[in-house]
TORKELUM-256924 format. One record per residue (C-alpha): x, y, z; residue in three letters. Coordinates in steps of 0.5 Angstrom, whole numbers, plus 500, padded with zeros to 3 digits. Layout:
N
XYZala;...
***
This chain:
170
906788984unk;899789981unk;902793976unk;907789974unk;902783972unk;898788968unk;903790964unk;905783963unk;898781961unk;898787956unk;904784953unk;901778952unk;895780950unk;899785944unk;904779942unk;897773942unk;894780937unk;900781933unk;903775932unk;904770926unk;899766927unk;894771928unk;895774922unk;895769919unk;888768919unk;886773915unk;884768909unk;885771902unk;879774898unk;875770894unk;874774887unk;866775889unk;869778895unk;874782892unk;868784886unk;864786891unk;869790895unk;870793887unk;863795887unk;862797893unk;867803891unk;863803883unk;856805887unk;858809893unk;861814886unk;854812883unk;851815889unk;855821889unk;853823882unk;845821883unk;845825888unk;849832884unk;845830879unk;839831882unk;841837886unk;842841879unk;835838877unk;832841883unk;835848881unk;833847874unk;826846877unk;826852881unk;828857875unk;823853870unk;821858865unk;815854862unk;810849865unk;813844859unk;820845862unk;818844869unk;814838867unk;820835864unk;825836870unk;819833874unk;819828870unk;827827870unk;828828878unk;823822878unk;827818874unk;834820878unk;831819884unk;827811883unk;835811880unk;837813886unk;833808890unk;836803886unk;844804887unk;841804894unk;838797894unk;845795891unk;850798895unk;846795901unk;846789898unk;853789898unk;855791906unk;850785908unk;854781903unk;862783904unk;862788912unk;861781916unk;867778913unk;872784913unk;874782919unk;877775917unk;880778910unk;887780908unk;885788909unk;890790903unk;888786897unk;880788899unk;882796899unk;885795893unk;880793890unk;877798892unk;880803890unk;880800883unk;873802884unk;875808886unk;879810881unk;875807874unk;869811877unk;874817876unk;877815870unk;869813868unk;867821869unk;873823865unk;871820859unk;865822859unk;867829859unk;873828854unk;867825849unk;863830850unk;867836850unk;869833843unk;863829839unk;857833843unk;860840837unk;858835832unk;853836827unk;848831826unk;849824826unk;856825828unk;856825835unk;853818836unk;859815831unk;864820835unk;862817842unk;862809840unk;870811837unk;871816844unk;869810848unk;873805853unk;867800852unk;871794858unk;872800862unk;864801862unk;862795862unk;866792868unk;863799871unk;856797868unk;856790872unk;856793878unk;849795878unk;846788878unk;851783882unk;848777880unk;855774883unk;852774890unk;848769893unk;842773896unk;
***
């Protein structure tokens, strides 16, 4: 008898969790919510890249032929890791902002959003290395005018804004 009533409790347990109005109140996200979730995608990839690119940095460092050139890796492994600290600040910023409301948010429309981030971070790398490939062999002042034409210049920017969410309230 006990294991019939627990098995009752558990399907009312189940049809209370999975029913309309539970569901239901997964609110929809606002768009500081779902810019947030964007950016948080967007600086998670600006993380990775610090940190390849002081990995590379470090390597340069180890085989640095000159003092002049070991100098200057020094000096650029500082720069990418205070750029590093800063990505870091950010991205805490917004887990405190968004994680606690995950939770009572429609799951779907704040994973979309993220791999939208995800995504223009991709698309990002890539036009980096089309722009390259392409403007850096040019002789001159011909490569700076080659990468203002080669550049998705919203893509940047809507990947840029990420850096400083002035959006959020704290």
């Amino acid at each position: 008898m006990n294991a019939r009533l627990l098995l009752l409790a558990l399907f009312a347990a189940c049809l209370a969790v999975f029913s309309p109005a539970a569901v239901a109140q997964q609110a929809v996200p606002t768009d500081v919510e779902l810019r947030s979730a964007y950016c948080l995608s967007v600086i998670k990839g600006d993380i990775d890249l610090q940190h390849k690119m002081i990995a590379q940095v470090d390597a340069g460092l180890k085989n640095a032929p000159t003092p002049e050139l070991q100098q200057q890796a020094t000096k650029v492994n500082a720069e990418l890791r205070e750029g590093l600290t800063k990505f870091e600040a950010v991205l805490n910023r917004l887990q405190l902002y968004l994680l606690p409301r995950m939770g009572s948010r429609d799951p779907i429309a704040l994973t979309a959003a993220m791999k939208r981030g995800e995504v223009d971070v991709q698309e990002v790398m890539a036009m980096a290395e089309r722009c390259s490939a392409r403007c850096d062999p040019l002789p001159g002042n011909q490569p700076a005018a080659c990468n203002a034409s080669c550049i998705d210049n919203d893509l940047v920017m809507r990947v840029q804004a990420c850096t400083t969410p002035t959006w959020l309230p704290f």
